[in-house]
N, C-alpha and C positions, 0 to 999 in steps of 0.2 A: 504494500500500500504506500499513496506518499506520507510522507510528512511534512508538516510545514518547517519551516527554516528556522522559527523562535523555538521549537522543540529540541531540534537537531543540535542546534547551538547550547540548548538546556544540558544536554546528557553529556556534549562534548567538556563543558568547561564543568562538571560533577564529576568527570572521571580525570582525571590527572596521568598526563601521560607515562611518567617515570615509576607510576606506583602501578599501571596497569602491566606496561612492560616487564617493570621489575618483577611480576609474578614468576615472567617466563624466561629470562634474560637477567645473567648476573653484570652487576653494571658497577664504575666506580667512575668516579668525579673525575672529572677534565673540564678545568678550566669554567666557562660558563654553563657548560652540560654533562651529559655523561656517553660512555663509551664502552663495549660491551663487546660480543662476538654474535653475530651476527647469524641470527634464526632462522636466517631464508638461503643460505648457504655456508659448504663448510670453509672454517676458514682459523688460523692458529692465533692470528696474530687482531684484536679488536680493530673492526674498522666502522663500528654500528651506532651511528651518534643519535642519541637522544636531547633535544632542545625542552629545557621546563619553562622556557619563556616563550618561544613558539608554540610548544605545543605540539613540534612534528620531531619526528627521525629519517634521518638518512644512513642506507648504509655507499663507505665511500668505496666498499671493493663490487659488490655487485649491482649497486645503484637505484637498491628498493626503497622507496620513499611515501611517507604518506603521514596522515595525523592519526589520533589514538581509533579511529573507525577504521580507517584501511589498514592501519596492525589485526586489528580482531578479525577483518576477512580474510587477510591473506595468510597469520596463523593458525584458525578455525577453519580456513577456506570456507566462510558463512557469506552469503551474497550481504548487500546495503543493509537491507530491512532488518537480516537475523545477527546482524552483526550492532546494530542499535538495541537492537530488543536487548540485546547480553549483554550492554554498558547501563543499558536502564533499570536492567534491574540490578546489574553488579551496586548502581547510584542509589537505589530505592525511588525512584523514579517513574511513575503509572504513565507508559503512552495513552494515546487518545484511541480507542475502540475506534479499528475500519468500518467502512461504512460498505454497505456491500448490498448488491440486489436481493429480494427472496430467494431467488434461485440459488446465486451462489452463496451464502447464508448455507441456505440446508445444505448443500455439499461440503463446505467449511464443518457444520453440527456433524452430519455423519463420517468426514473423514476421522476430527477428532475420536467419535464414539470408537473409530476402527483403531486407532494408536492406542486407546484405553485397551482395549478387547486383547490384542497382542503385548499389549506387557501383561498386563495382569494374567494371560494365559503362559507367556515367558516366566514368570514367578512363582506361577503352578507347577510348570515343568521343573523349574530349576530346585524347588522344593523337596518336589515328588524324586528326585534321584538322589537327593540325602537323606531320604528317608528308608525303610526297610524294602519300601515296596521298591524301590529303585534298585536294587541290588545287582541286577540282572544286567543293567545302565554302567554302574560305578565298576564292576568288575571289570566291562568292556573298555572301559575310560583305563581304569588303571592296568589290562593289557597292552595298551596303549601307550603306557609309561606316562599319562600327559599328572602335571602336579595338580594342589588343589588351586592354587596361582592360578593355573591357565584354566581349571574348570568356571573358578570363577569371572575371570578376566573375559571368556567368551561365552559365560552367562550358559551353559550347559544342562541340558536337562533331562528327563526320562518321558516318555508318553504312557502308561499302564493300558492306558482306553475303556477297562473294565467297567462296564454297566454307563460307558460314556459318561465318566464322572466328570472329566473337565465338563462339559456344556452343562451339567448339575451345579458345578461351582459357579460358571461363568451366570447362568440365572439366577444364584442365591445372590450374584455381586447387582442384580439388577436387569441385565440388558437383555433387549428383547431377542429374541429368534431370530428374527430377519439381519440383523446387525450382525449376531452369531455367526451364521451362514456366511455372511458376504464376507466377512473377516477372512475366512479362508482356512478356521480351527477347525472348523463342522464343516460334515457331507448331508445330505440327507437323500431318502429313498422312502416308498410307502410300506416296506417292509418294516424298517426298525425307525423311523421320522429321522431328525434331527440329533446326529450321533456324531462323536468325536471321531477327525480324521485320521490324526495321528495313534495306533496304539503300538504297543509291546517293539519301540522306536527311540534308540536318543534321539535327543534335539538339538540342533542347532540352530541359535534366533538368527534371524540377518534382521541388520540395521543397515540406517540410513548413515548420510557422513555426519547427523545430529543425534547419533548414537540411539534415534527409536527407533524400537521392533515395529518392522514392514513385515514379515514372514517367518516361514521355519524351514530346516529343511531336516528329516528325520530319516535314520539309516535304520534299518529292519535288525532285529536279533535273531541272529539262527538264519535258516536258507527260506525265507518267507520271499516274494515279491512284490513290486519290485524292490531292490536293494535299497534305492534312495526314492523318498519321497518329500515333495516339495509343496509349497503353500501355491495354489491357483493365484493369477495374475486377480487381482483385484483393486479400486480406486486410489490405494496406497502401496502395491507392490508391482513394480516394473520390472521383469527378470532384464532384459535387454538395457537397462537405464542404470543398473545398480551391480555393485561388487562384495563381494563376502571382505570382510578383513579391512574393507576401505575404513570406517571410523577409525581407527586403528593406526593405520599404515601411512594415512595422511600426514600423521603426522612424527614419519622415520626420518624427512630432512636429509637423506641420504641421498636424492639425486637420482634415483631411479625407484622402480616398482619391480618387484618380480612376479610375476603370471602364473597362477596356478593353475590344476585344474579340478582340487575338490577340496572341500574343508580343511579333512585331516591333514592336507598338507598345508596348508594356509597355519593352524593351528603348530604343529611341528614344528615350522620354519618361524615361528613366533617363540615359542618357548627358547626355540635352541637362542634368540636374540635375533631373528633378523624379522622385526617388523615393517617390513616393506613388501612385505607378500600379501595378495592380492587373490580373490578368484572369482571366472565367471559363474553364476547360478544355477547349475546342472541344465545348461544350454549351450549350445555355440558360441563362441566371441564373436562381440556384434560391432558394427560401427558405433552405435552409441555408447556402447561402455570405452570404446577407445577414447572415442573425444571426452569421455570423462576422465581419464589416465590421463591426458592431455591438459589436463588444466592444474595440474599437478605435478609433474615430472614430463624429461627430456627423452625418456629412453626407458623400456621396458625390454627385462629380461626373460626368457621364456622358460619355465624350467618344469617342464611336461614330461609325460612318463615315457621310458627310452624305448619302448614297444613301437607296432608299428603303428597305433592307432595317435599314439603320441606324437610319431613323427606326421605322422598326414595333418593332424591339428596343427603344429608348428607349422608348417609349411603354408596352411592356412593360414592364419593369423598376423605370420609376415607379413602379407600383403594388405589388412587392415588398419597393420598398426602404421605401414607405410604409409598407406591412404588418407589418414589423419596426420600426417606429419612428426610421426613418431620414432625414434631409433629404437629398431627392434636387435635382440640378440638371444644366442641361444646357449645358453645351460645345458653342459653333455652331464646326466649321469649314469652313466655307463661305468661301473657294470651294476649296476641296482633300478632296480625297476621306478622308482618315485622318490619324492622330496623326503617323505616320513621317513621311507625306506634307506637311503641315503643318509639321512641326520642318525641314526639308530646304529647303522653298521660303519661311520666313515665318521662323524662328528663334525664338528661346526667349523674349525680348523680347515678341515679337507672341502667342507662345502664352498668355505669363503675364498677358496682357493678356485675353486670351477667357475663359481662368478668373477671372480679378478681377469678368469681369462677364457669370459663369455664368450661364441663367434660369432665373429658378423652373419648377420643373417641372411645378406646377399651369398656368403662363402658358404654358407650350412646348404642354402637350395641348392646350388652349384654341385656341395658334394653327396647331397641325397639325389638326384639327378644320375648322378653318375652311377648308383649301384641298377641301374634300369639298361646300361650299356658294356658289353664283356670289351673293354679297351682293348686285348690283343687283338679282336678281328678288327683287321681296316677299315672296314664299315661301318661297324658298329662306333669304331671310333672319329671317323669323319663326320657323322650321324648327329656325334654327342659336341663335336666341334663347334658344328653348325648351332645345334642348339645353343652352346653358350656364347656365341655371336647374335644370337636372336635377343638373349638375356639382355645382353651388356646395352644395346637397344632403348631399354628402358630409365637409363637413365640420359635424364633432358640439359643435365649440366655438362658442359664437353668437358670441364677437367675433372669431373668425377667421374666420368663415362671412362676416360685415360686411365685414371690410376687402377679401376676394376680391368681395364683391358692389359697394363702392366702385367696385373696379381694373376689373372687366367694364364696368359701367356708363360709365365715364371712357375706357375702351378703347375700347368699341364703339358709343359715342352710344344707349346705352340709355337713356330717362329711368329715374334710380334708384329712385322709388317703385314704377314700372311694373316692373322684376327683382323688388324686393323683395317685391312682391304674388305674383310669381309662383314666387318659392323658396317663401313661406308654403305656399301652394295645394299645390306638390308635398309641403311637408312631410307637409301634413293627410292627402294621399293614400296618406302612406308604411304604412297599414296603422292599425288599429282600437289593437291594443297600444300602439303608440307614442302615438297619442291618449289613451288610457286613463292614461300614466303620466306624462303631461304634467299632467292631469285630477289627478290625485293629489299632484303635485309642489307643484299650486298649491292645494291642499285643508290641505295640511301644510309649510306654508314652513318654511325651514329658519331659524335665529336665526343670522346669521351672525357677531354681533356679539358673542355669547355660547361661540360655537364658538371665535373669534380667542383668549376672553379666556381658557377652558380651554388654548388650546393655549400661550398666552405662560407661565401659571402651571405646567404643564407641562416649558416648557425651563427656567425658571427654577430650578424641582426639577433638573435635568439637568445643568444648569451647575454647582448646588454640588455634586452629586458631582464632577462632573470637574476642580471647582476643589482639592476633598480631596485627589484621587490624585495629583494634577498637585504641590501642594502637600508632599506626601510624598516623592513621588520630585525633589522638588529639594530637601528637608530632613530627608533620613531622619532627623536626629535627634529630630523630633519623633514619632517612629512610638511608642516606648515610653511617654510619655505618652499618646497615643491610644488604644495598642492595645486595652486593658481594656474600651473601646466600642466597638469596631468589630467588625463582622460582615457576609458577604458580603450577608445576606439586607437591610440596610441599603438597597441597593442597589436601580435598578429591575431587572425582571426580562431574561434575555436579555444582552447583549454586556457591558451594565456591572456584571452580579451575576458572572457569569462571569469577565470579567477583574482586577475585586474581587479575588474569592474565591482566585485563582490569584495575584495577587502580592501578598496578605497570607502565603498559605502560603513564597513565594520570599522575603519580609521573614524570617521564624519562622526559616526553615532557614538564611538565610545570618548571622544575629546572634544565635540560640539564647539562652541564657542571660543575655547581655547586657541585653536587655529587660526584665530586673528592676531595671536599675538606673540612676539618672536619666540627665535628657537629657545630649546633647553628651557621653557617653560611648562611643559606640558605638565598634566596631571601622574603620580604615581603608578605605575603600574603600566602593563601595553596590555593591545588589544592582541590578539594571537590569530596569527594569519591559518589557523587549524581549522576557525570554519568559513575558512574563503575555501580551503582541499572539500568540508564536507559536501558543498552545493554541486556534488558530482559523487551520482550511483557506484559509477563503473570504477572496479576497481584499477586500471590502467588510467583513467582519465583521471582519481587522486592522485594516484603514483606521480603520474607527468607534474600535475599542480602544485605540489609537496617538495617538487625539485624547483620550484622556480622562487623558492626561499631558502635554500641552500646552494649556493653558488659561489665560487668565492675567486676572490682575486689577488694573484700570488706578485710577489714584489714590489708592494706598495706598504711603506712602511712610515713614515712620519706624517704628523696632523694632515700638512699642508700637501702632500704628494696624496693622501686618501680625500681630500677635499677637491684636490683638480681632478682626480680618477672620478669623482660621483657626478662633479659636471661633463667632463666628458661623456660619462653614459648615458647623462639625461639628455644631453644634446644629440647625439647618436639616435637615440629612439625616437626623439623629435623628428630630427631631420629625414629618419626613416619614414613616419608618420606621414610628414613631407610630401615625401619622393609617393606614398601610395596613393595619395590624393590628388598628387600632378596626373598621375596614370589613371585616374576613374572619371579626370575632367571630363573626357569624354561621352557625352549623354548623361550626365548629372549634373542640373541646373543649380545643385548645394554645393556641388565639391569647388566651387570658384570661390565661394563667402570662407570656408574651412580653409583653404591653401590660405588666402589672407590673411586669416586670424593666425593658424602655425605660423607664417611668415615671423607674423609680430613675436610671436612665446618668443621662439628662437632668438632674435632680435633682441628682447626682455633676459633672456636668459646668458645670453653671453655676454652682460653687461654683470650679471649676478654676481655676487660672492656668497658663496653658500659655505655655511659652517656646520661641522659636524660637531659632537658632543664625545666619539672613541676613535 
């Protein structure tokens, strides 16, 4: 839902950023902030600054920036909305109840009713297997070797089913039958009505990445069928949209995911310590769960059972995780058939060993490929040549397309002109289109050297604004001399007109009449440019606005050289300003009266002496 901006700003300045941070992040004084190791990547040495006068963080090795909202999404990975809700009530703080049509009202009423229905059945389970009747449940756990840590860590539980007592409980708790059903606890039939799905079954809950129970998925004791059973797709469980182990695993910070393919491995490769393991929902790997890995991590490892059913999934998989822009790799373990299996007979040691020296997943098809060809017939090996020239094809980069046509050629005793003649050959035959805009590419070169020097001149403009804001908010005194120049339209267009335009208004309202009167007067205290970052959802578009109050400028060191350096900047953005305005004269009957007026700022400002206060 939205919220309005005097809310947003409520919750932001009730939660203090260095006490939020410091929950999760050990941090020590520097200077006017603090400095810490840095949450969103690994890194030995602090480069993670937190500002208590701003109100933001930047880190300066990987360049994550944002105020105390966009730390709790992109630590939580919680979107805008869930990530306010969690500072307001960390604050004690009641938002304002959305307002929402009947329709979706009741869908809101019944999905909550469904999250109710699944813990409270999750609590039964998890009960029900510390208790006597579970016995059956906790033996299988502890063949398993898994501790009581991990049973409880993945919320583990038993199914009985006898005389369908869960749906007896779930009634005594209240909820009606229909609600029952649809939750996905209960089956029903006109033989026995409305009965428990799960019986004589552990359990495992799947959750969301907000750690509620969505589902179950329950493995059979003894040879019953089928072996695994799953909760039906209903209003709150997407098997395609969601991952076993992701609450979890989101937050391992290690830089990749590893891929599994069924609980007890997710569960295994978590006890032994590697909580970055991951799995799809007793389905396929889908597109959507990649682009959800994706919003999370660079690179997923695959580490699927060494059979051959395993290997055909891998091979699948490759090519979705590519699809979404994912670097896929592949986990041999060989010689044990699965992860459990693996952590049990080899240990943790030898596992993190297999991952240190994952294979590229381009190399693993290559050499599953090849057991489909006896390389000593000529044939057969010409055959498989070919093929891997069709491969190499696929990739659109010509120096990545190289280095894999290297690796083959070096792999497989190809001479390398002899591949490289024959990726060309396939290219040619990829169709008339593709020829034609090859035909054109080189009809119409691009000046690349002219394109570098637009794009340097570009951030250079980019830089002095951030330098301005940046400069501002660590001297608000200087704002009242500014201000009489400044305007958001100054600005380029998009995140930095925008977050401009909104903490010049937060300047205005928190120093009001002050501003009329000279520097180094201003009232105690500054205004924190944290909620010019919040007036933006997206957690990239804080990110970007959080950097343009952290910027800094290296070799200016005495009063009067940081005094010419601030005019400088402000005359730069001006005359930027300037120059956009000269360029829109055309057919805007306004941009003639604005170039006049910049004229004059300019004019006004180069006559200025502008004093700073540090």
């Amino acid at each position: 839902m939205y919220y309005p901006q005097e809310i947003i700003d409520q919750v932001i300045a009730a939660n203090d950023i260095v006490s939020v941070i410091g929950e999760h992040v050990h941090m020590k004084r520097s200077g006017s902030g603090y400095m810490g190791l840095c949450p969103f990547h690994n890194e030995k040495s602090p480069s993670f600054s937190v500002s208590p006068g701003k109100q933001v963080y930047h880190c300066f090795g990987c360049g994550e920036s944002g105020n105390v909202v966009t730390f709790v999404m992109k630590y939580e990975n919680a979107t805008f909305q869930e990530a306010l809700k969690i500072l307001a009530d960390r604050a004690g703080i009641k938002l304002p109840e959305a307002q929402y049509s009947e329709e979706s009202k009741k869908k809101n009423e019944q999905r909550d009713r469904l999250f109710a229905i699944n813990k409270d059945a999750a609590t039964y389970y998890f009960r029900l297997l510390r208790s006597p009747r579970g016995r059956r449940g906790m033996d299988y756990f502890r063949q398993r070797q898994l501790s009581d840590e991990t049973l409880n860590r993945f919320g583990l539980g038993f199914a009985d089913g006898a005389d369908s007592d869960l749906v007896a409980y779930l009634r005594k708790r209240g909820y009606a039958d229909e609600d029952i059903l649809l939750s996905g606890v209960a089956a029903f039939d006109e033989k026995r009505g409305l009965h428990d799905k799960f019986w004589n079954r552990v359990m495992y809950p799947i959750m969301d990445v907000t750690n509620r129970v969505i589902g179950f998925g329950g493995r059979v004791m003894g040879d019953g069928k089928p072996k695994y059973l799953n909760s039906p797709e209903t209003p709150i469980f997407d098997k395609s949209h969601n991952l076993y182990g992701l609450n979890l695993a989101k937050r391992s910070r290690c830089g990749y995911f590893i891929l599994c393919e069924g609980y007890m491995d997710v569960i295994a490769m978590h006890q032994a310590g590697f909580s970055q393991a991951v799995a799809s929902l007793g389905t396929s790997f889908t597109e959507g769960q990649a682009q959800i890995l994706k919003r999370y991590v660079p690179t997923v490892l695959l580490s699927y059972d060494s059979d051959g059913a395993g290997v055909k999934a891998a091979m699948r998989n490759i090519g979705i995780l590519h699809s979404a822009g994912l670097t896929g790799k592949v986990v041999d373990l060989r010689p044990y058939k699965d992860p459990d299996e693996f952590m049990k007979g080899a240990g943790r040691e030898e596992f993190q060993k297999r991952l240190d020296n994952a294979e590229n997943s381009f190399l693993y098809q290559i050499r599953q490929m090849q057991t489909n060809y006896d390389l000593s017939d000529p044939a057969a090996q010409t055959r498989f040549y070919h093929e891997i020239a069709r491969r190499l094809c696929e990739f659109d980069d010509e120096i990545e397309r190289e280095n894999y046509t290297k690796k083959m050629a070096d792999l497989y005793f190809i001479p390398l002109e002899t591949l490289r003649r024959e990726v060309a050959s396939y290219q040619m035959a990829g169709g008339a289109q593709t020829l034609q805009t090859r035909q054109l590419q080189r009809q119409k070169p691009v000046n690349l050297t002219e394109g570098k020097r637009r794009g340097k001149l570009e951030e250079a403009k980019r830089r002095n604004e951030r330098l301005l804001l940046t400069w501002i908010s660590d001297d608000p005194a200087v704002y009242p001399q500014l201000r009489p120049y400044l305007r958001a339209e100054d600005f380029a267009e998009g995140v930095y007109r925008t977050a401009a335009g909104r903490y010049f208004e937060i300047l205005d309202k928190r120093y009001g009449d002050a501003l009329q009167v000279e520097a180094g007067t201003l009232p105690e205290g500054s205004a924190s440019p944290a909620a010019a970052v919040a007036c933006f959802d997206g957690e990239e578009e804080q990110k970007e606005a959080a950097q343009l109050f952290e910027t800094r400028m290296d070799g200016v060191q005495t009063k009067e050289e940081r005094e010419k350096a601030l005019k400088d900047v402000i005359l730069s953005v001006k005359r930027n300003a300037l120059e956009q305005s000269m360029l829109s004269l055309q057919g805007n009957p306004n941009a003639l009266q604005t170039i006049v007026k910049l004229k004059k700022q300019i004019a006004d400002l180069e006559k200025l002496e502008i004093r700073i206060t540090q």
